[in-house]
VEXLOTOR-747364 format. One record per residue (C-alpha): residue in one letter; x, y, z. Coordinates in steps of 0.25 Angstrom, whole numbers, padded with zeros to 4 digits, always signed. Last residue first. Layout:
N
aXYZ/...
end
This chain:
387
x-0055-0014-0149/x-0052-0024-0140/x-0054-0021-0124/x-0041-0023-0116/x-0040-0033-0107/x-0039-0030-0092/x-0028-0028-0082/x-0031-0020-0072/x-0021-0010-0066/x-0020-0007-0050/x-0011+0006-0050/x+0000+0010-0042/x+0005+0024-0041/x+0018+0021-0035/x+0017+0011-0044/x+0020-0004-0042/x+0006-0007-0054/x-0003-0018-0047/x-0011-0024-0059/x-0025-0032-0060/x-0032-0043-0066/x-0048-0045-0068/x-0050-0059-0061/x-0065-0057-0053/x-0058-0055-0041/x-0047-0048-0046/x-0033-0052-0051/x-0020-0048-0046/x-0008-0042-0054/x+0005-0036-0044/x+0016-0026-0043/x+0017-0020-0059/x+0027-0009-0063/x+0020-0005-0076/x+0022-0007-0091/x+0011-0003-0100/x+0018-0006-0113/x+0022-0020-0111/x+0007-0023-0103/x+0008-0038-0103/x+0021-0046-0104/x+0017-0062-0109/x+0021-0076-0106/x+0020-0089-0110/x+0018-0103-0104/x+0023-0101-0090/x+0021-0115-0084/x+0016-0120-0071/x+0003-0124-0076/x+0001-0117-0089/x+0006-0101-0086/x+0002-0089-0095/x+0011-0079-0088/x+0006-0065-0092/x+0017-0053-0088/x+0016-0038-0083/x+0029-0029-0084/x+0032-0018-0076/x+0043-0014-0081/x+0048-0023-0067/x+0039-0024-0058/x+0032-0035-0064/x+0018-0042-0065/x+0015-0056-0067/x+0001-0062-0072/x-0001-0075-0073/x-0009-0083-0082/x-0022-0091-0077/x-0031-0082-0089/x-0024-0074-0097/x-0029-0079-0111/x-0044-0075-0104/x-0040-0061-0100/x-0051-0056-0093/x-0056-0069-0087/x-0047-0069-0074/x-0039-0079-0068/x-0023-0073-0070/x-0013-0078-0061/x-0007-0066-0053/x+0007-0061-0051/x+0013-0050-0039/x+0027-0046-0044/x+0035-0050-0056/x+0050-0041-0056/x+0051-0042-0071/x+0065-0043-0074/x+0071-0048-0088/x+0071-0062-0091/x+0060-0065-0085/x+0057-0079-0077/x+0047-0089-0076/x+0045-0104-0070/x+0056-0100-0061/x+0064-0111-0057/x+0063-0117-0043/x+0077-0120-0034/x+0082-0135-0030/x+0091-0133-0018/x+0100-0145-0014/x+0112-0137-0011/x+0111-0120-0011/x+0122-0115-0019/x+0124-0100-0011/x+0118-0087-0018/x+0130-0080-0027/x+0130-0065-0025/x+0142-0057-0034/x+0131-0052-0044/x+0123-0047-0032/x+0109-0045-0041/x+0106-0059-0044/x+0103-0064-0059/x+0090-0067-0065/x+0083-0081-0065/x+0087-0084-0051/x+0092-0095-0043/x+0101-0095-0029/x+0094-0082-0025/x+0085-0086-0028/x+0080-0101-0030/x+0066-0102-0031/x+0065-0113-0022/x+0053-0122-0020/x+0047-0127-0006/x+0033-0128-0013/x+0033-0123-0026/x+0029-0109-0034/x+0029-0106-0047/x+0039-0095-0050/x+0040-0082-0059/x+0052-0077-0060/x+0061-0063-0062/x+0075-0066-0061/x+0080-0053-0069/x+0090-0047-0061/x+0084-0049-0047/x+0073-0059-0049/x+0058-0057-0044/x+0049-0068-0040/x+0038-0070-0046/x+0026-0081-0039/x+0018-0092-0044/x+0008-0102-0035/x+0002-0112-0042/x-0012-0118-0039/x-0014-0122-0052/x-0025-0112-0060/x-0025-0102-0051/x-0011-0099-0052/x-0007-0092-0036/x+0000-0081-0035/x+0014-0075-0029/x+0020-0062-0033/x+0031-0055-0025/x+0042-0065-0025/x+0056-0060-0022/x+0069-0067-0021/x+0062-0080-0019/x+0070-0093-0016/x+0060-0101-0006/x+0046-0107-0006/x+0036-0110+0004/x+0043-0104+0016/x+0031-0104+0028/x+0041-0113+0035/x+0053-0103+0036/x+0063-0115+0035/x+0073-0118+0046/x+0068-0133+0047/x+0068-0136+0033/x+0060-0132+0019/x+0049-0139+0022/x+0039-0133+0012/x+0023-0129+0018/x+0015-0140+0021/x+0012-0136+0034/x+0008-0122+0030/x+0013-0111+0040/x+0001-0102+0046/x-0002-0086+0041/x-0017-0090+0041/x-0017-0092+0026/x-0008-0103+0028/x+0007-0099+0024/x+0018-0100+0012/x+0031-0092+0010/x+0037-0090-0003/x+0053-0086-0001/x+0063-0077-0002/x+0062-0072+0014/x+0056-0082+0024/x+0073-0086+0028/x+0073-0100+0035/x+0072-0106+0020/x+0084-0098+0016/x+0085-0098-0001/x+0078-0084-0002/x+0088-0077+0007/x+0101-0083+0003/x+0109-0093+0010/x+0121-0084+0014/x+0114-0072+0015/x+0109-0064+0003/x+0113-0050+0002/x+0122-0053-0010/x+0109-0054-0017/x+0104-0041-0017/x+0092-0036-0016/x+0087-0045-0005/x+0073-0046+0001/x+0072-0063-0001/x+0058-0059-0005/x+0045-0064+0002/x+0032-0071-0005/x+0020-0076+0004/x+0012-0090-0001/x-0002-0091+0008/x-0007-0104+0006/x-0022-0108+0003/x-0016-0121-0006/x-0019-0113-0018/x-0010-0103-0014/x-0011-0089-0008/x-0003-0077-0013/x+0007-0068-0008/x+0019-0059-0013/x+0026-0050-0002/x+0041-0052-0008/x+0050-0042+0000/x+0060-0041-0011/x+0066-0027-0005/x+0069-0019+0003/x+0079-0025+0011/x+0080-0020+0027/x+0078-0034+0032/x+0068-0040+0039/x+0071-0056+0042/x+0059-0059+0044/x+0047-0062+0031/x+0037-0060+0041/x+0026-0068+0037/x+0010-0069+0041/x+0008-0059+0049/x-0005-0059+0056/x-0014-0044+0055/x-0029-0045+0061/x-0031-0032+0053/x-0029-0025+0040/x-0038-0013+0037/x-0047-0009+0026/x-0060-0017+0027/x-0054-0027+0037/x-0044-0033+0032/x-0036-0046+0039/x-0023-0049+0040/x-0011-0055+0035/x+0003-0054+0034/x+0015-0056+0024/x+0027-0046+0029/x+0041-0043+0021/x+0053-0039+0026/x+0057-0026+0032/x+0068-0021+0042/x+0074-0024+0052/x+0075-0013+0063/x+0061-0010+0062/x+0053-0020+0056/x+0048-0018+0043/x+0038-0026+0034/x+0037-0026+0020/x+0022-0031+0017/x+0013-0042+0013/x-0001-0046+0013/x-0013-0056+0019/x-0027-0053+0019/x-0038-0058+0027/x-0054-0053+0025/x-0059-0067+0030/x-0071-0071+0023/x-0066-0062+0010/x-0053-0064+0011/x-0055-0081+0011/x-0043-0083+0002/x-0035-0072+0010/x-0032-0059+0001/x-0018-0055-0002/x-0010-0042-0001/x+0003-0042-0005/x+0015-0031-0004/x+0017-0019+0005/x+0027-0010+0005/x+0045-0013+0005/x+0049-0015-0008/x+0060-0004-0007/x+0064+0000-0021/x+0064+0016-0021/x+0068+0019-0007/x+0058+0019+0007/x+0047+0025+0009/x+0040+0023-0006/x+0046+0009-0008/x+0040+0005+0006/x+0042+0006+0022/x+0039-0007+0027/x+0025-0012+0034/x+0026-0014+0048/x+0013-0007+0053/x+0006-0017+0047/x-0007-0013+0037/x-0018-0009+0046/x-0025-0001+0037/x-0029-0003+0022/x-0026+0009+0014/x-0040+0012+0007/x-0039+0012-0011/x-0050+0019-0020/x-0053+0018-0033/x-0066+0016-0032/x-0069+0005-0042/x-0055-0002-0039/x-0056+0001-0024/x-0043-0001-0016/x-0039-0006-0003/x-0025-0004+0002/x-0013-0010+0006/x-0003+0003+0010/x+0008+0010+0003/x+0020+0007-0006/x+0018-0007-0007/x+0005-0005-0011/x-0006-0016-0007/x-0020-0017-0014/x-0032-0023-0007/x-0043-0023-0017/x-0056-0020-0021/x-0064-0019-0035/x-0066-0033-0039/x-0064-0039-0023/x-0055-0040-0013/x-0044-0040-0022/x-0030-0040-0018/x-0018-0033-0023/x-0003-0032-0021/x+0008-0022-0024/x+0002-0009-0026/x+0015+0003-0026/x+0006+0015-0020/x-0009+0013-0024/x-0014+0025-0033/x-0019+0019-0044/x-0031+0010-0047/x-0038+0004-0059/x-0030+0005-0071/x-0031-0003-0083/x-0022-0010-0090/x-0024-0018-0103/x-0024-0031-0107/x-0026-0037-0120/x-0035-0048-0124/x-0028-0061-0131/x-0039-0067-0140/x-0040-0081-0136/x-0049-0083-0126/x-0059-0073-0130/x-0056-0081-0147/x-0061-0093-0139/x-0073-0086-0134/x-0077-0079-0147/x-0075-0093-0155/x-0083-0099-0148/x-0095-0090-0147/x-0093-0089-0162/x-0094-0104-0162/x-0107-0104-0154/x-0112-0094-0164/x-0109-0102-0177/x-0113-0115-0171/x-0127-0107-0166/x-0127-0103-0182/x-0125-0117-0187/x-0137-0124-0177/x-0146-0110-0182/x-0144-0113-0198/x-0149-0128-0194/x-0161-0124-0188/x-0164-0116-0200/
end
């Protein structure tokens, strides 16, 4: 008898086994569930909790929104400088309001940081990185952070990406804000270090330049951190490493995602994966300058935006893979990464396409989509239950 009870606990614990192994294994489908329209272009969002977050629409205002009521405030005291957007302007324009980003210590100090296209009459806009603090639903005790001068009255490629290293750094993206390359000046944009556009900017929390920041010569922007970027609008940090990865988009096809380094050059206008638009243009040979590969690139274009790396415990064969969505027929893409590496790669959603700004993950890790719609939604992803 005794004997007959040893094998069935084997049996059992085998079972038990088995069934957590096969959870691991077993793909599970995702599907889409909406949990919030009405916002006007949502670009960025920001958990304060499970059920509440700050949610900025390019189109509109930053606001506060309630997934279990459904609700959204406008949050007051935005900057009086804020450029005109898409919806007051001309089809195109990408002019609004960008990130929004929580302080590590939010929740002792209630400080945000975000971006924006800013005018200045006369000039024109460029794009803005502040920060402030939020008392219940206004913004106050307002420091700018970056003014990415000169304004111009280009519409586009303003960048506006942020994130926060694992060295406790603030990272700020800005576009070079050309269309067309036969705009550039004699040493392009993205490749003038005494220029803050095209490039990734790096500060203390408190808005202060780091000290170890990259030497990149006397006439350098100091906060500089990396330099030619066409237009990043996602940045985010990998859990598992410490890295920092951010898209960038391409003109004709050129769409990448890159790991970032201290000091590197992404190459543009001088390197890209796509073709340039001004067919005539040829950027200047620059001497001695050793330019970054991508560690991806599409062959077709994408347009990637605001990424994430996935933590969460919903999709278990997801887990620590990136999450990239795109503008363009609104594609939604899995990395699964090992160290620095893209190891595969899979297209989600082919028949639910949707223009996509931004995935972030909650609190308690459940992941969630930003459709670019006037009638924006915020989407979770979750697996779909088997029949």
């Amino acid at each position: 008898m005794k004997h007959a009870l040893t094998i069935l606990l084997l049996i059992l614990t085998a079972c038990q086994q088995h069934e957590k192994l096969a959870s691991k294994t077993e793909p599970i489908i995702p599907k889409k569930e909406v949990v919030f329209e009405g916002l006007n272009r949502p670009w960025s969002i920001a958990f304060l909790n499970e059920t509440e977050a700050l949610v900025t629409e390019k189109n509109g205002d930053m606001v506060l929104v309630d997934l279990v009521a459904k609700t959204k405030r406008t949050i007051k005291g935005f900057p009086t400088d804020l450029a005109d957007s898409i919806g007051a302007v001309h089809f195109g324009d990408n002019s609004g309001i960008f990130e929004v980003l929580l302080h590590p210590d939010y929740k002792k100090n209630q400080k945000i940081y975000f971006s924006y296209a800013a005018k200045k009459p006369g000039e024109g806009k460029t794009t803005k990185f502040a920060q402030a603090t939020l008392s219940k639903d206004s913004i106050q005790d307002l420091k700018t952070i970056l003014v990415a001068e000169p304004y111009s009255d280009i519409d586009y490629h303003y960048g506006g990406g942020m994130a926060i290293g694992a060295d406790g750094k603030l990272y700020l993206t800005v576009g070079e804000r050309l269309f067309w390359e036969h705009d550039e000046p004699e040493m392009p944009i993205a490749q003038d270090v005494s220029d803050p556009r095209g490039k990734i900017h790096r500060f203390n929390l408190d808005g202060s330049i780091p000290k170890d920041n990259p030497d990149l010569g006397k006439d350098a922007v100091p906060s500089i951190f990396a330099l030619g970027i066409r237009n990043t609008q996602g940045i985010a940090l990998q859990p598992e490493t410490g890295n920092l990865w951010f898209t960038e988009h391409g003109t004709l096809q050129g769409d990448e995602i890159n790991l970032l380094q201290a000091g590197a050059n992404y190459g543009w206008p001088n390197r890209t994966t796509g073709s340039l638009r001004s067919k005539e243009y040829s950027p200047p040979k620059l001497e001695d300058v050793v330019f970054s590969p991508p560690i991806w690139f599409w062959q077709h274009t994408v347009a990637p935006t605001g990424l994430c790396f996935y933590t969460g415990d919903e999709f278990p064969q997801w887990k620590n893979n990136l999450i990239v969505p795109g503008l363009s027929r609104g594609s939604l893409w899995r990395f699964r990464i090992k160290g620095d590496t893209i190891k595969s790669v899979e297209e989600l959603f082919l028949d639910e396409r949707v223009r996509s700004r931004k995935v972030a993950q909650s609190p308690e890790g459940k992941l969630y989509l930003l459709t670019d719609e006037e009638d924006g939604k915020i989407v979770r992803i979750k697996p779909k239950l088997q029949q």
